[in-house]
C-alpha distance (Angstrom), angle and dihedral (degrees) to the residues before:
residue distance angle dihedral
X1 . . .
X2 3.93 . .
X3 3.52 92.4 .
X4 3.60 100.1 53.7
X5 4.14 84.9 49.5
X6 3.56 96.1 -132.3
X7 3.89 126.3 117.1
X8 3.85 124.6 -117.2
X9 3.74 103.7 -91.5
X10 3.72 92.1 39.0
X11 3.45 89.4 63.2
X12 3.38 92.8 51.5
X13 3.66 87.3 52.5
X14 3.22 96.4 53.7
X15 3.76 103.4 38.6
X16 4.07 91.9 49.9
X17 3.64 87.2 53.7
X18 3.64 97.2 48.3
X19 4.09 96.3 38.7
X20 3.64 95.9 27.5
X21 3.79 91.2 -128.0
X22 3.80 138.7 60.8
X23 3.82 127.0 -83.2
X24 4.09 88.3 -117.1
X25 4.05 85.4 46.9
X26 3.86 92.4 40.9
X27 3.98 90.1 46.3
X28 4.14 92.1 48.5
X29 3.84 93.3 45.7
X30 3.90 89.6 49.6
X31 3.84 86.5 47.6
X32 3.53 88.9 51.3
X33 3.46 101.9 51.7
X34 4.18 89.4 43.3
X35 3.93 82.9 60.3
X36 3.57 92.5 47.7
X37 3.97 90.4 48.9
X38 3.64 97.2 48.5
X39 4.00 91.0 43.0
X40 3.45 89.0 56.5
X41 4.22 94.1 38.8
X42 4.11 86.6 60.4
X43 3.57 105.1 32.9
X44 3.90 81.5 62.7
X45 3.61 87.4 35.8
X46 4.40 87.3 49.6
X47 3.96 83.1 46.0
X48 3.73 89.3 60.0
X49 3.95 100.7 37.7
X50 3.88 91.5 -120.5
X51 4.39 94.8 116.1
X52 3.68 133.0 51.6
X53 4.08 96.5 -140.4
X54 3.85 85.4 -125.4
X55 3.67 93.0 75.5
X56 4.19 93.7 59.9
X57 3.95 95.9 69.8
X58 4.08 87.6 49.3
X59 4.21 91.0 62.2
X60 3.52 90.9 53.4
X61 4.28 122.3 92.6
X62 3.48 110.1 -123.1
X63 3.51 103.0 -156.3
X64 3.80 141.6 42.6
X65 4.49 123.6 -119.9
X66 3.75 86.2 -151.9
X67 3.43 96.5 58.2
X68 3.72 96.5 49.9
């Protein structure tokens, strides 16, 4: 947040008022829907024979910036 020169909770501020939700919100619904797009990539991908279902865990993030 140093380079866009604005403190912590002004950022906040300003992001929830722009987006409508939190950055930590913001960053779980985009996880979300990344799971929910890759689910559906390899269950069509399973359909066809084309991915081991091993692989779809390995595309996903693990962790969350906000909560670091």
């Amino acid at each position: 947040m140093a380079k866009t020169g604005y403190n912590h909770r002004q950022f906040i501020r300003l992001f929830s008022g722009a987006v409508g939700l939190t950055p930590k919100v913001y960053s779980r619904v985009q996880r979300f829907q990344k799971a929910l797009t890759s689910c559906q990539f390899c269950s069509r991908q399973r359909r066809s024979g084309a991915l081991d279902s091993r692989v779809q865990g390995a595309r996903l993030p693990l962790f969350d910036p906000f909560d670091i």
